[in-house]
N, C-alpha and C positions, 0 to 999 in steps of 0.2 A: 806515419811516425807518431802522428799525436793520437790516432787510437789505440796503439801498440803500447803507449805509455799509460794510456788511461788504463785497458786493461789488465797492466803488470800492475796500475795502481790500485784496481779491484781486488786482484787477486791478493796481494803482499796485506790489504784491509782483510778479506774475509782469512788470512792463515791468523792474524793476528788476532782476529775475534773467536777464532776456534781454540787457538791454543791456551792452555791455565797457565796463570799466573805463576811464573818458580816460587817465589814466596808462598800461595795458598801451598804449591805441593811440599814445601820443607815444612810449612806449618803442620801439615796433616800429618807428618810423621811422628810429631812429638806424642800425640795420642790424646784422647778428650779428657782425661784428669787435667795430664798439664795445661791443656788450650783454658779451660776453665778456669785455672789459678791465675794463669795470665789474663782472664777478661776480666776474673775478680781487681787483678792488680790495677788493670789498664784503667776500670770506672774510677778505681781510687778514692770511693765514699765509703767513708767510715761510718755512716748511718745504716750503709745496705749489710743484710744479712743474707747470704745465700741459701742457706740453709729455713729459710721462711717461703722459700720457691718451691713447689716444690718437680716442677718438668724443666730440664735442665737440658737442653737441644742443643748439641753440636754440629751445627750443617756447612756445608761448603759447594759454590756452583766455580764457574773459569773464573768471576770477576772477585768473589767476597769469598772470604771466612766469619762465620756471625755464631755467637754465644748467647743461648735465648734462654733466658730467666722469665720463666712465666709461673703460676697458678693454674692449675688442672682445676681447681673452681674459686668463681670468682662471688663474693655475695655482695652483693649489692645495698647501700646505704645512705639515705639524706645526709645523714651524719658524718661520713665519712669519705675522707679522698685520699686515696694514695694511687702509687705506680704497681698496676698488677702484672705487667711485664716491663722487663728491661731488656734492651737486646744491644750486647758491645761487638761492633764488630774489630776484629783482628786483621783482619786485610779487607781492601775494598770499601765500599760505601754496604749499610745496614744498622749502625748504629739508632740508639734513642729510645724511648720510652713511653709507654702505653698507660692512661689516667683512666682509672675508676673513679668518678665522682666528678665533681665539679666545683675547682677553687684554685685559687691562683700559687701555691707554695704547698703540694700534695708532697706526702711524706712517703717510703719506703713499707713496703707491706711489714705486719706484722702479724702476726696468726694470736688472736684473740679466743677466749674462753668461748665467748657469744659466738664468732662465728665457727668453732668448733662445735658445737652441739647444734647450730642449723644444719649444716652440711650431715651428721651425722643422721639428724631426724628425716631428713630427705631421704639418705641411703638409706634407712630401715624402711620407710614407706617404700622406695622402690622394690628392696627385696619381700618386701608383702605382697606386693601388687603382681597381677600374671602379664599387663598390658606392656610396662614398660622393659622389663627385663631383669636385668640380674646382674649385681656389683659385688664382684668375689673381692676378698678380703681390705671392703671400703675404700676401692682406689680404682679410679675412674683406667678404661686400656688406657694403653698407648694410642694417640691422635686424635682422642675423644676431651672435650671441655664440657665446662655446666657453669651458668649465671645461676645464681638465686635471687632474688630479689622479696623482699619482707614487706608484704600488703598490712600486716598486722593479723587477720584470721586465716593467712593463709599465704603458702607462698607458691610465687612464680618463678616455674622455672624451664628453662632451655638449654636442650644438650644439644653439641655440633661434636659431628666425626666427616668421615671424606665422602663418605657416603648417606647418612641420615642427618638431617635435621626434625628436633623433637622438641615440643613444649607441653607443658602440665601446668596440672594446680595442685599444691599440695595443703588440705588443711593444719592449721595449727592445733585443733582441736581433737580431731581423729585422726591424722595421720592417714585420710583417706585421698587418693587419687581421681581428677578429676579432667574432663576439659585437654582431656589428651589426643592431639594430632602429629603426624607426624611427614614429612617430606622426604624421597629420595630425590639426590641429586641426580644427575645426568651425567654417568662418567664412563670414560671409555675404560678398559680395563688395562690395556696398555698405555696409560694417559701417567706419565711421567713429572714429576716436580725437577726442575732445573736443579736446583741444591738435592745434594747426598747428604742423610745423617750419619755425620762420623758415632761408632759407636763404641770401639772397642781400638789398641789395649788402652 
């Protein structure tokens, strides 16, 4: 009797960990405009600007709904500290906030002149250069990031996608490429992420 119960109590655990959340699936209906409006609503900072983000990831796995406010490059600053992701979750656990920099009260990203024309000088030296590749019309793919970080004659930098990791140097002076290696990850090809990105309507 008392195995027979254990096992119905196995099983009634794993339907319940396979099956989604009603909530995540009435969410997913509304479509990723609305989910966004509502994480916008949900953080309820009047300091954050969406619109300074600029990869805006709607994902969903059984347990969460999460609305990921990131930067597609992030440049790197003594001077400076803010949150270069935000991520509000809507259903489930996922929620909180990701710190460039280092200080106790970092403020909400804002796209600065300065770091507008690093990221730019980057992507021109990239599309000069034959080693590294090629950035059609200055926007990094989709699942691809980049650090810059500012040495003063030169900067360092590091791209991550699902499959390469790449780091370089680039000068300040010539806009030449240097000190570049790069790593493939170890991935299966049907190697699956838990979360779906919702994308559409």
């Amino acid at each position: 009797m008392l195995k027979s119960l254990v096992i119905l109590s196995l099983c009634l655990l794993c339907h319940a960990m396979s099956a989604s959340d009603p909530r995540i699936d009435s969410l997913k209906k509304l479509g990723r405009e609305k989910l966004i409006d509502l994480a916008i609503r949900k953080l309820n900072e009047p300091a954050f600007d969406p619109d300074q983000y600029d990869r805006i990831i709607v994902k969903a796995s059984k347990e969460s709904l999460v609305v990921e406010f990131r930067l597609a490059v992030v440049v790197k600053s003594k001077r400076r500290c803010y949150y270069d992701a935000v991520f509000v979750a809507l259903a489930g656990q996922g929620g909180g906030r990701s710190i460039e920099g280092d200080c106790d009260e970092p403020e909400y990203y804002r796209r600065s002149f300065a770091d507008q024309k690093k990221i730019l000088f980057v992507f021109n030296a990239i599309n000069k250069s034959d080693e590294i590749g090629h950035i059609t019309d200055n926007t990094l793919p989709s699942g691809t990031s980049m650090e810059i970080t500012d040495h003063g004659t030169y900067y360092e930098v590091v791209t991550d996608s699902w499959s390469t990791h790449s780091s370089f140097k680039v000068s300040t002076l010539t806009g030449r490429i240097s000190d570049a290696t790069h790593k493939h990850y170890a991935r299966r090809h049907d190697e699956k992420d838990e979360f779906e990105v919702i994308q559409f309507p």
